[in-house]
C-alpha positions in Angstrom: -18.3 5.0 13.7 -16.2 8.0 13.7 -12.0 8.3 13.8 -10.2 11.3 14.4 -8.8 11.6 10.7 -10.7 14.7 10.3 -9.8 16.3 13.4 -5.6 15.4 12.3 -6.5 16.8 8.7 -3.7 18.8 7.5 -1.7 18.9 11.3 1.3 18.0 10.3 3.1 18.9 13.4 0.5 16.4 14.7 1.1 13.9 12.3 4.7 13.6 12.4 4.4 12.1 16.2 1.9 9.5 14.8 4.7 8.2 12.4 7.0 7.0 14.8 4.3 4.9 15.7 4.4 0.9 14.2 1.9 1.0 12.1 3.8 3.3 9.6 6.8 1.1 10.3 6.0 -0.2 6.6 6.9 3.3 4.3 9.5 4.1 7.2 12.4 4.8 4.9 10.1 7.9 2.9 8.8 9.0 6.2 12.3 9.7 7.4 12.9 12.1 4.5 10.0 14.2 5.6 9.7 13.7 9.1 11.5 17.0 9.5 10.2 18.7 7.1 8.2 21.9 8.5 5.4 22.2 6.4 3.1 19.6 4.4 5.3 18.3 1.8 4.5 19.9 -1.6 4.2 18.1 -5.0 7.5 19.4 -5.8 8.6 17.6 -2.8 7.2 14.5 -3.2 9.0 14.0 -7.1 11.8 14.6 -5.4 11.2 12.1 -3.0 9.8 9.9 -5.9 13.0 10.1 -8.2 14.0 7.0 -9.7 11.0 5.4 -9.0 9.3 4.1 -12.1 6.0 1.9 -13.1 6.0 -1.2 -14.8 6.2 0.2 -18.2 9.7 2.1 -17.1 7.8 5.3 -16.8 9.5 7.6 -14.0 6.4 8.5 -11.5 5.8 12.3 -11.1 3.2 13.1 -8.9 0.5 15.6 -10.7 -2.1 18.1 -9.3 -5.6 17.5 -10.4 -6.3 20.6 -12.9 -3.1 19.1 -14.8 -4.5 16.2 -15.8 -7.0 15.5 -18.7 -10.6 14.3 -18.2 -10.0 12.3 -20.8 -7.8 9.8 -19.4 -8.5 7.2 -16.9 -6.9 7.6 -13.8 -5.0 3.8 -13.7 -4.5 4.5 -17.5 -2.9 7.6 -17.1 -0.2 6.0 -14.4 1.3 2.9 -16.7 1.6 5.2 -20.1 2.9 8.3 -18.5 3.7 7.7 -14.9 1.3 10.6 -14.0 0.1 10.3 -10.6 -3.1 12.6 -9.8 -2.7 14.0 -6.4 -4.1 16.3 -3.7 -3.2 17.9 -0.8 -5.0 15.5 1.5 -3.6 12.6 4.0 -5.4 10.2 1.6 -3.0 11.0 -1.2 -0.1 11.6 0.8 -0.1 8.4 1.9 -0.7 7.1 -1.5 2.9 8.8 -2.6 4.4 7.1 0.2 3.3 3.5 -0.8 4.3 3.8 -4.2 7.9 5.1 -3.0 7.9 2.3 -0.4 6.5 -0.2 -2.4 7.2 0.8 -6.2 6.5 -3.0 -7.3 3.6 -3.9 -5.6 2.2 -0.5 -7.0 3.4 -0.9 -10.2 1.4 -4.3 -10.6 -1.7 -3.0 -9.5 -1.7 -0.2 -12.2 -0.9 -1.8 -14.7 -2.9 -4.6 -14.1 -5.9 -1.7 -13.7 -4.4 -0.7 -17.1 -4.9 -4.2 -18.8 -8.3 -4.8 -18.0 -9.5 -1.1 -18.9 -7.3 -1.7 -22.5 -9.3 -4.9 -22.9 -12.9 -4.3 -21.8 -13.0 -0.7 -22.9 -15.4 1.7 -21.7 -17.8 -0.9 -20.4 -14.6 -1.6 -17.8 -14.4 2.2 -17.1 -18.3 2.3 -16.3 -18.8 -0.7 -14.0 -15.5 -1.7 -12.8 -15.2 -5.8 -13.1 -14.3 -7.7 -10.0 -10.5 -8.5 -10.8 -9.7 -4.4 -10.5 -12.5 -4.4 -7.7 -9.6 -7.1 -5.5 -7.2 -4.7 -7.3 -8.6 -1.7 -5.5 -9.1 -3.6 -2.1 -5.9 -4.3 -1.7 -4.3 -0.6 -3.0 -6.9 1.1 -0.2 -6.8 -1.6 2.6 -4.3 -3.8 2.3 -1.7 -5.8 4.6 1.2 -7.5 3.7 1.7 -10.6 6.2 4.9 -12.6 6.6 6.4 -15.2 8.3 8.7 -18.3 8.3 5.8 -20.5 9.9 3.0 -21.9 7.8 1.0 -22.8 10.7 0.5 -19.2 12.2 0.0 -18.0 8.3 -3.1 -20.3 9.0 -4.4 -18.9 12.0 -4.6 -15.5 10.4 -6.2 -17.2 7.7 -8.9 -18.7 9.9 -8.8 -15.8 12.0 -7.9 -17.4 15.1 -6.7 -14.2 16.7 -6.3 -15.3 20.0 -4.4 -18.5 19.2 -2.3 -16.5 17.2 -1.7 -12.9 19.3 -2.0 -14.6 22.7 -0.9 -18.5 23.1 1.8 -17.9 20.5 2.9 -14.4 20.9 6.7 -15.0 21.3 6.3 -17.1 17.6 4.6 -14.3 16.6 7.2 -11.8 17.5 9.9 -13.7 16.3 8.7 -15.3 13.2 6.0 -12.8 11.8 6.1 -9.4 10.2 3.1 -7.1 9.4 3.9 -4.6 6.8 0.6 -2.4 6.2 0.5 -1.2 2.5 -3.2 0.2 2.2 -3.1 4.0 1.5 -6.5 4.3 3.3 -5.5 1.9 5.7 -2.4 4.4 6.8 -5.0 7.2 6.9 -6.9 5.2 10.0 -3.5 4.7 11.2 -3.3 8.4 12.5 -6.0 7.8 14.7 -7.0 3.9 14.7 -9.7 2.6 16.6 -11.6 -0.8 17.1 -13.0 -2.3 13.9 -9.8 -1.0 11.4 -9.1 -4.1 9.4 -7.8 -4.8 6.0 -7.3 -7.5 3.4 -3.7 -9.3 3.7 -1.8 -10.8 0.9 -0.2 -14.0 3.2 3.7 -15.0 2.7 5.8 -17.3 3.4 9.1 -16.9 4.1 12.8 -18.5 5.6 14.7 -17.6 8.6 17.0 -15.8 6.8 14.1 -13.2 6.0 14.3 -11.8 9.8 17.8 -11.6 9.7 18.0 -9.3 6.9 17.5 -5.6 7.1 14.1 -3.8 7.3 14.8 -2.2 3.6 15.7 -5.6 2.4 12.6 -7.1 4.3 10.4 -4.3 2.6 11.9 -4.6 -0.7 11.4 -8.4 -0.5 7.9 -8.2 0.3 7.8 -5.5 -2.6 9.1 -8.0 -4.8 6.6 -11.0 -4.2 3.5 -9.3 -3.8 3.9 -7.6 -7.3 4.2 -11.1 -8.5 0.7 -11.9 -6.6 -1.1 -9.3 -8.4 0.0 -10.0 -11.4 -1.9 -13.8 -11.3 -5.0 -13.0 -12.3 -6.4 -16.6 -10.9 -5.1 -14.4 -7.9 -7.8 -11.6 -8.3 -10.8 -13.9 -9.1 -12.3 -13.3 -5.9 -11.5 -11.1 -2.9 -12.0 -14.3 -0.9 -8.3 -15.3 -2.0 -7.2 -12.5 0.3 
């Protein structure tokens, strides 16, 4: 099955119609920044979109070409100790500098939890990557956030009961339910999404107040609790637990 990613690759013009679309809803506030922007945002742009933003170990992120990094150092590695992000000029990366602007926390976790695991198994780790950073890596491509103030249709998503939940409860669903997509990858399909995209959600439960609040505080609340998620690592046992 074929999307139209390729055909969208590097049409920015193109591309910034397709943000004002829903699904990018979820990295919103960096979008706006360079929504305007003429061209393809450079690196330079991106640290400057990026400043303040910093990993878990207090590193300030800077986003890095390829040819400036060492072959030396693991790619997860090199994120917590120096806040070095590798990246391209490609939607895929682009998108990656967006969810780490919009979700520093949630990003944050899942390096350094990378990090932790390659410090402690060593190069056996690096070779054949263990299943803990496998749900790690599952969750940075493909991954949706999901929450609402009602256990019940947390459940049906869980059973995937999609017509229960999008059909005979769709006012619930409008009013109590937020879907915040936080895959890089999963933002790439967004440009041109078919039938089949799906991803792997992290499921949360919320109170009223949640939808009151403001779509940063929403975002940065999300932010907040799935960090703490990835961080369990009964939580990244099995990709089931998504």
């Amino acid at each position: 099955m074929a999307n139209g990613c390729a055909a969208l690759a590097m049409d920015w013009a193109g591309a910034r119609q397709q943000f004002l679309t829903a699904p990018f809803d979820s990295i919103g506030e960096p979008l706006a920044r360079v929504i305007e922007d003429a061209e393809w945002p450079d690196i330079a742009r991106l640290n400057t979109l990026a400043a303040g933003i910093k990993n878990f170990r207090g590193r300030q992120i800077r986003y890095v070409a390829n040819e400036d990094l060492s072959a030396t150092a693991h790619y997860e590695t090199r994120i917590a100790e120096t806040g070095e992000i590798a990246t391209r000029a490609n939607w895929h990366d682009f998108f990656n500098a967006m969810s780490w602007i919009a979700f520093p926390e949630a990003k944050s976790a899942i390096s350094e939890m990378h990090s932790r695991f390659l410090d402690a198994r060593g190069m056996h780790e690096a070779r054949e990557r263990s299943v803990p950073r496998d749900v790690l890596t599952l969750f940075d491509e493909g991954g949706i956030i999901v929450a609402s103030s009602d256990q019940s249709l947390l459940e049906l998503v869980r059973r995937f009961e999609w017509k229960a939940l999008f059909v005979e409860r769709r006012a619930e669903v409008i009013a109590r339910m937020r879907f915040h997509l936080f895959g890089h990858s999963m933002l790439e399909k967004a440009l041109d999404p078919y039938v089949g995209v799906t991803a792997k959600a992290i499921l949360l439960l919320v109170d009223d107040a949640f939808f009151a609040s403001t779509p940063t505080a929403q975002i940065h609340h999300v932010d907040q609790r799935t960090a703490a998620w990835l961080m369990d690592e009964d939580n990244l046992a099995s990709a089931k637990n998504f």
